[in-house]
DSSP file (Angstrom, degrees, kcal/mol; ACC not computed):
  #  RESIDUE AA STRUCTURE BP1 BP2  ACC     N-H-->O    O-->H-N    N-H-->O    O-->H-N    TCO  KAPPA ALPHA  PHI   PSI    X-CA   Y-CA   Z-CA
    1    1 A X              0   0    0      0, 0.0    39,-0.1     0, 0.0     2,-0.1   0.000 360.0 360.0 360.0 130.6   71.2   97.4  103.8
    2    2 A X        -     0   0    0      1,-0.1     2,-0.3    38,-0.1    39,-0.2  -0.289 360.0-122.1 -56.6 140.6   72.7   93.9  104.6
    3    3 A X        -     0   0    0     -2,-0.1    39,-3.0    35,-0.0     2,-0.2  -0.728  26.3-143.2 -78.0 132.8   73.1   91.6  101.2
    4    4 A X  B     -a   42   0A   0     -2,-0.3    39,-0.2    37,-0.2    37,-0.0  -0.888  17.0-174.1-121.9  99.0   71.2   88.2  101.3
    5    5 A X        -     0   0    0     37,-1.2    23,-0.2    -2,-0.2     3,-0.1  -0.135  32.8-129.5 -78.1 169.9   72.5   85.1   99.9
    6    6 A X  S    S+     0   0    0     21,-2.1    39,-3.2     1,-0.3    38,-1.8   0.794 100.4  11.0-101.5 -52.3   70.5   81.7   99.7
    7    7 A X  E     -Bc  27  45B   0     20,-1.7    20,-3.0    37,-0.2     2,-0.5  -0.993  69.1-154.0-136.9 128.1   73.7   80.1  101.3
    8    8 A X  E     -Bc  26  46B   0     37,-3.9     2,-1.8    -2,-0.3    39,-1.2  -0.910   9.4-153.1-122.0 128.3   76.9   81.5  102.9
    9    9 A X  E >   -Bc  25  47B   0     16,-2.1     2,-0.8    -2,-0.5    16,-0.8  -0.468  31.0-154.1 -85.9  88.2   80.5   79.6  103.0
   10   10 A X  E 3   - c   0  48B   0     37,-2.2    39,-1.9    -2,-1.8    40,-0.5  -0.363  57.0 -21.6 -69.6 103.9   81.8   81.5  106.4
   11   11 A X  T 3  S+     0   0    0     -2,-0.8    40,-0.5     1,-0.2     2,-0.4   0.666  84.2 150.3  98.3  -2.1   85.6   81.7  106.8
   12   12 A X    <   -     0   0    0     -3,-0.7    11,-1.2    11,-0.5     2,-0.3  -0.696  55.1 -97.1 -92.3 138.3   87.0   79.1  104.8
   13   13 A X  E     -Ef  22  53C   0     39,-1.5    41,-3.6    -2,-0.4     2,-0.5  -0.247  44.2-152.8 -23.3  86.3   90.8   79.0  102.7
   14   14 A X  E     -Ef  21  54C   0      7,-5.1     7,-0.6    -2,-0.3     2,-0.2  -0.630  11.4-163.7 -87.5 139.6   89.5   80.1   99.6
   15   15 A X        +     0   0    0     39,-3.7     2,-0.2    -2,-0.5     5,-0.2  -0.693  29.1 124.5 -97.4 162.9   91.7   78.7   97.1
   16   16 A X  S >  S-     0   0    0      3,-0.4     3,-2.6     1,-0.3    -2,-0.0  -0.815  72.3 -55.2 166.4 175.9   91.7   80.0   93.6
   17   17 A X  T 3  S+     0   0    0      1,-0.3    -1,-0.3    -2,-0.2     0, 0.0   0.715 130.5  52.4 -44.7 -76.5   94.2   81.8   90.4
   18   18 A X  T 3  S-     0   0    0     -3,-0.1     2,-0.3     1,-0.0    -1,-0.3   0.569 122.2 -98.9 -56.1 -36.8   95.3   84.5   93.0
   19   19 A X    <   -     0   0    0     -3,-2.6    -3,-0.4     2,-0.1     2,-0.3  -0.958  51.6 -71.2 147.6-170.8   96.5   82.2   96.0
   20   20 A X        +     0   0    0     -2,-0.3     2,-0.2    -5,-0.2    -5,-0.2  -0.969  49.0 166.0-136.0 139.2   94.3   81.5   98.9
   21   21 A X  E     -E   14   0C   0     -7,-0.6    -7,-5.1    -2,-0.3     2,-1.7  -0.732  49.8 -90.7-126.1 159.8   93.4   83.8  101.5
   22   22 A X  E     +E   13   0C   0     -9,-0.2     2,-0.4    -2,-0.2    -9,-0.2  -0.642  65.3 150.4-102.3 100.1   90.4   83.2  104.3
   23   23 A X        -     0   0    0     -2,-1.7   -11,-0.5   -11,-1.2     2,-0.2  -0.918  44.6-114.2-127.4 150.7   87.2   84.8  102.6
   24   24 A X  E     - D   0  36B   0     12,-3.0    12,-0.8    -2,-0.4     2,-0.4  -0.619  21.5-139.7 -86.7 163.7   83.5   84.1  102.8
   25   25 A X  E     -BD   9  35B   0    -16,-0.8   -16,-2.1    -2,-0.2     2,-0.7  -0.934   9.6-164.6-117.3 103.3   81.4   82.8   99.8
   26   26 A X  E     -BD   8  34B   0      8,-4.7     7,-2.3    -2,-0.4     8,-0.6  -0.750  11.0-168.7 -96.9 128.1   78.0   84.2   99.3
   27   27 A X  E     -BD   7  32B   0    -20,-3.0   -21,-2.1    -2,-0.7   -20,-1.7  -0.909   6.2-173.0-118.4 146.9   75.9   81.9   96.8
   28   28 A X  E >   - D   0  31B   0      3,-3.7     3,-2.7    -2,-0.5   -23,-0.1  -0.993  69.7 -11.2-135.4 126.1   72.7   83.1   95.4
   29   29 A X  T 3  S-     0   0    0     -2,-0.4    -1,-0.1     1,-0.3     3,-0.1   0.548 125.0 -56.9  58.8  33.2   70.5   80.4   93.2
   30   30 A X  T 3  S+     0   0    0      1,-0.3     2,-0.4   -23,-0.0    -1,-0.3   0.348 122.2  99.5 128.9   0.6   73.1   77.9   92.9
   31   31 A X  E <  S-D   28   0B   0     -3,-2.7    -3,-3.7     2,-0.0     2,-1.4  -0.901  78.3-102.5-133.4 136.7   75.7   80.5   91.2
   32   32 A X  E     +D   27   0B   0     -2,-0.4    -5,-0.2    -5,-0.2     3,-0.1  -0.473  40.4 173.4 -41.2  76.8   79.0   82.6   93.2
   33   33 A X  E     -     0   0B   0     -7,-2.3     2,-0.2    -2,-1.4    -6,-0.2   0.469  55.8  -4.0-111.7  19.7   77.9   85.6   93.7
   34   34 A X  E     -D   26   0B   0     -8,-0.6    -8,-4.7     2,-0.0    -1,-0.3  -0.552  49.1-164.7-158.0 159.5   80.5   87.6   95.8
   35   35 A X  E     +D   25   0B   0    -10,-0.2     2,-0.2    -2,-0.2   -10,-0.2  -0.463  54.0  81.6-127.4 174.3   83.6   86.0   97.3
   36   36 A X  E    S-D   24   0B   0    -12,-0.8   -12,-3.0    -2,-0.2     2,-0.6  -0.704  97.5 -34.6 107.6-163.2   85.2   88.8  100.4
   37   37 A X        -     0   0    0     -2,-0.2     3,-0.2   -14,-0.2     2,-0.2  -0.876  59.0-178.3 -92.2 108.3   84.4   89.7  104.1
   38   38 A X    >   +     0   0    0     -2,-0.6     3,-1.2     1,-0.2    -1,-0.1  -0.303  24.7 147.2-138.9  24.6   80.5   89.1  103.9
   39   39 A X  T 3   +     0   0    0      1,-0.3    -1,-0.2    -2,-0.2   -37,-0.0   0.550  65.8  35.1 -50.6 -22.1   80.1   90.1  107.7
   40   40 A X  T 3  S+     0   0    0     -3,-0.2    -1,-0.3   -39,-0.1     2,-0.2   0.201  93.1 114.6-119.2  13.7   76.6   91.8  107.7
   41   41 A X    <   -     0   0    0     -3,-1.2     2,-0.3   -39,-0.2   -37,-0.2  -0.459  54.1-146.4 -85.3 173.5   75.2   89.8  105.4
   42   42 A X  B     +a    4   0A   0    -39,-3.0   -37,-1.2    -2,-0.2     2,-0.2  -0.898  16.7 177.1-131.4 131.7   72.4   87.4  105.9
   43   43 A X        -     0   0    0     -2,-0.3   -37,-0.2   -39,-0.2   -36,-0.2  -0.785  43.1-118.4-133.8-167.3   71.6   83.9  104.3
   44   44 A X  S    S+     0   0    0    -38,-1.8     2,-0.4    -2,-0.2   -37,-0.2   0.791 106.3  21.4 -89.8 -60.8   68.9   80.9  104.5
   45   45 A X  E     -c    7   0B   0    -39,-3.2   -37,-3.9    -3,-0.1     2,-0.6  -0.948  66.2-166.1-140.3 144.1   72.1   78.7  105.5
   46   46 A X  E     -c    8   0B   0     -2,-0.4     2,-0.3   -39,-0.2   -37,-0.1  -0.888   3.2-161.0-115.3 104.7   75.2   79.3  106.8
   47   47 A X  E     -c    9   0B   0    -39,-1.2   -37,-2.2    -2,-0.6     2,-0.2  -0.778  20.5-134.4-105.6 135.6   78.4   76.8  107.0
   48   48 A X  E     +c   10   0B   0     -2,-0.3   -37,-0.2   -39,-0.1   -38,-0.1  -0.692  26.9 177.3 -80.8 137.2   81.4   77.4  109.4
   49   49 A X    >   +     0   0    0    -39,-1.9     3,-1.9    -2,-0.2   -36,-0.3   0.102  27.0 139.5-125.0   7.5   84.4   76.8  106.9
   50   50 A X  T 3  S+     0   0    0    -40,-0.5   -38,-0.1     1,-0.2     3,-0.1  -0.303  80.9   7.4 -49.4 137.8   87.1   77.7  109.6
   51   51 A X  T 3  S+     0   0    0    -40,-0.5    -1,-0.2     1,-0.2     2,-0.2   0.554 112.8 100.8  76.7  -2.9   89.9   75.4  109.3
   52   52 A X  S <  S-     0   0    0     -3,-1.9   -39,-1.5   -41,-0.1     2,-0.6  -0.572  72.6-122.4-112.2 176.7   88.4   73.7  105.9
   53   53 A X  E     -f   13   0C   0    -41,-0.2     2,-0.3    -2,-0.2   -39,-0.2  -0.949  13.8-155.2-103.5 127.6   89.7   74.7  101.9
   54   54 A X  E     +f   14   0C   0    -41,-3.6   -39,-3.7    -2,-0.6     2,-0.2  -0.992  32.1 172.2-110.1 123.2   86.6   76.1   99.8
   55   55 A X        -     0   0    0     -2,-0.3     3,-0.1     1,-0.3   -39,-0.1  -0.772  31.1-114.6-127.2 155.8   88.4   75.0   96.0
   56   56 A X        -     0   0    0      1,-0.2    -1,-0.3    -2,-0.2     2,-0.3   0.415  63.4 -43.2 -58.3-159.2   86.6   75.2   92.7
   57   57 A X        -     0   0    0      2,-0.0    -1,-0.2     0, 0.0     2,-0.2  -0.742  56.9-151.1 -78.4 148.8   85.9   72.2   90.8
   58   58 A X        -     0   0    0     -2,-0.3     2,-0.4    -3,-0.1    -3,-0.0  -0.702   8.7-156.6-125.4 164.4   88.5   70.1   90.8
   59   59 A X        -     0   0    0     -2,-0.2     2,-1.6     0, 0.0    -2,-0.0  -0.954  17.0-128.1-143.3 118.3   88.9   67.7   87.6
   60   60 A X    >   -     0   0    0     -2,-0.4     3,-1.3     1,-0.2    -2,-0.0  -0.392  24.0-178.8 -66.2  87.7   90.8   64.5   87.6
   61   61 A X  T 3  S+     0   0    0     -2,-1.6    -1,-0.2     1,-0.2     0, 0.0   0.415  74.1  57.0 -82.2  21.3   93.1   64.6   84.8
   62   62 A X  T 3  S+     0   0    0      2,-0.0     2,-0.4    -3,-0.0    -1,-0.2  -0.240  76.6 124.2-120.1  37.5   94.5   61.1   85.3
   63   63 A X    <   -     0   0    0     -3,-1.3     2,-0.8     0, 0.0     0, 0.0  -0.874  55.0-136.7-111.6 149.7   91.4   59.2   85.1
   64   64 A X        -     0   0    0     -2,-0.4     2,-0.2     2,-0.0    -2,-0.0  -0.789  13.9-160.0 -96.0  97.2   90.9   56.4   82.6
   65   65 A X              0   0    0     -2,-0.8     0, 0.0     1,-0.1     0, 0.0  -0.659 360.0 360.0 -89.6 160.2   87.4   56.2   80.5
   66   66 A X              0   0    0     -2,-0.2    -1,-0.1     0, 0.0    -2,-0.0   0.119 360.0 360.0-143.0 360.0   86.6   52.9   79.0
């Protein structure tokens, strides 16, 4: 049986501690819940990420609070 995600990131340069390699992102309720080749699974929406970066959160550590 296919696995069903709320949203799936299709294709995209996943960046992350290993390197980056071109994996899909299946997210289920707002949380990562497998990162791989996600080919027969089925979601609600689906975004083409060929040719884009999918990165974590990124944090600007050269910003100035006041």
């Amino acid at each position: 049986m296919a696995k069903t995600f709320d949203l799936i990131l299709k294709g995209g340069a996943v960046v992350n501690h290993d390197g980056e390699a071109h994996r899909d992102v299946g997210v289920t309720n707002g949380v990562i819940a497998e990162i791989g080749n996600l080919g027969a699974a089925s979601a609600g929406e689906t975004i083409d990420c060929r040719g884009l970066h999918v990165l974590p959160g990124v944090i600007d550590t050269q910003v100035h609070f006041r």
